[in-house]
C-alpha positions in Angstrom: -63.4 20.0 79.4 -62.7 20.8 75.5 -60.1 23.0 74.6 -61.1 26.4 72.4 -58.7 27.5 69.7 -60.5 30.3 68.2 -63.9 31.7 68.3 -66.5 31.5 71.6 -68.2 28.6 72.7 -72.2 28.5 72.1 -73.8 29.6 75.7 -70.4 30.3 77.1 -70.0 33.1 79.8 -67.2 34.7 77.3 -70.3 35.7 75.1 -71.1 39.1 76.5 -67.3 39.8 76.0 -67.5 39.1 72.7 -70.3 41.2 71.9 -68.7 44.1 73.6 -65.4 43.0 71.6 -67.4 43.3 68.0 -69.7 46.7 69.2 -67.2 49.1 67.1 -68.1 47.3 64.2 -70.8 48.6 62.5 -68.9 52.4 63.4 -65.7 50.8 60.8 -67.7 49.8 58.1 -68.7 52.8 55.9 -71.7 52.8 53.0 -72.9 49.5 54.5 -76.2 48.7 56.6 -74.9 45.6 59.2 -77.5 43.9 60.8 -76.0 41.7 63.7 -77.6 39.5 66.0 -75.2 37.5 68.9 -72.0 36.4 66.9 -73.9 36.6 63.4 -73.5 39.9 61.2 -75.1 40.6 57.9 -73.7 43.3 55.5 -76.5 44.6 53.3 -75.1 47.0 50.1 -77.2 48.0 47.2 -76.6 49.9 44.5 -78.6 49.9 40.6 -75.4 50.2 38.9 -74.0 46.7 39.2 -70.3 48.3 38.5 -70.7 50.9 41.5 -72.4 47.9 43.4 -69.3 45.9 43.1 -67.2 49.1 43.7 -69.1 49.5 46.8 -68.3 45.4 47.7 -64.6 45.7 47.2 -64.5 48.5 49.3 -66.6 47.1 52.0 -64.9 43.6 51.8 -61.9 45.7 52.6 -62.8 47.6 55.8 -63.9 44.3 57.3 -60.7 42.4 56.4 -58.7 45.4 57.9 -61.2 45.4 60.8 -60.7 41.6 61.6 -57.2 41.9 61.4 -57.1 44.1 63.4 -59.0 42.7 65.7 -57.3 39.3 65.4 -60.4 38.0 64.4 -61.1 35.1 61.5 -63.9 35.3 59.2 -65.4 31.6 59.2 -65.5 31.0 55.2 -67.5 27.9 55.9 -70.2 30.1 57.3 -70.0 32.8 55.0 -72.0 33.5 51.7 -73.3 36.1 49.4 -76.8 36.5 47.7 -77.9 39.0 45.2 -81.4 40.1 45.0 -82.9 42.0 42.0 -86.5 43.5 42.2 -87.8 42.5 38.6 -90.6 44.5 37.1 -93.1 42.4 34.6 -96.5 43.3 33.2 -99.4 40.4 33.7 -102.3 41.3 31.6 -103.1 44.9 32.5 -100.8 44.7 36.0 -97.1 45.9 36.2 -95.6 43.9 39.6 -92.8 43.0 41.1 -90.9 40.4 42.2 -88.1 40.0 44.3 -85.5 37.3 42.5 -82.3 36.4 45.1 -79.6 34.2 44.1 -77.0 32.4 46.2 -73.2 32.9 45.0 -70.7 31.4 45.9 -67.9 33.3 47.7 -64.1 33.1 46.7 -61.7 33.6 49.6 -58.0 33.9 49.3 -55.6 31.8 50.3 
């Protein structure tokens, strides 16, 4: 038998728990869509003002730290990562389409 620090081992019975443990989640995090799925959560924000968008991240980033905490929870930093995704309108010819450009950033996390 291996000893658990943190977090819930993959098929483990304590799974269901956790689920129940992380339900209030989405009910904390305001001006966010979170789309989760077993122990995996994904915040989608948008915004076409890139300064409100990033007003909107830094106040999102904050809700989930104070949730965490709260819930003496760690975010794995390993595991985390943010994309941004731009719908880019071009004209081909006589066309005007679309096209959905994402980019991966890397995250900062403080020490």
């Amino acid at each position: 038998m291996q000893e658990i620090n943190q977090g819930v081992p993959r098929g483990s019975v304590l799974g269901p728990l956790f689920l129940l443990h992380i339900n209030d989640l989405p009910v904390n995090i305001h001006d966010a869509n979170l789309v989760m799925f077993a122990d995996d959560t994904n915040v989608l924000l948008s915004n076409s003002d890139e300064r409100l968008l990033q007003t909107k991240i830094d106040r999102v980033v904050a809700e989930l730290e104070t949730w965490f905490n709260r819930n003496d929870l760690v975010i794995n930093a390993g595991k985390t990562g943010v994309m941004l995704c731009r719908l880019i309108w071009f004209e081909e010819h006589t066309a005007t389409s679309k096209v959905l450009a994402c980019q991966y950033l890397r995250v900062h996390h403080k020490s």
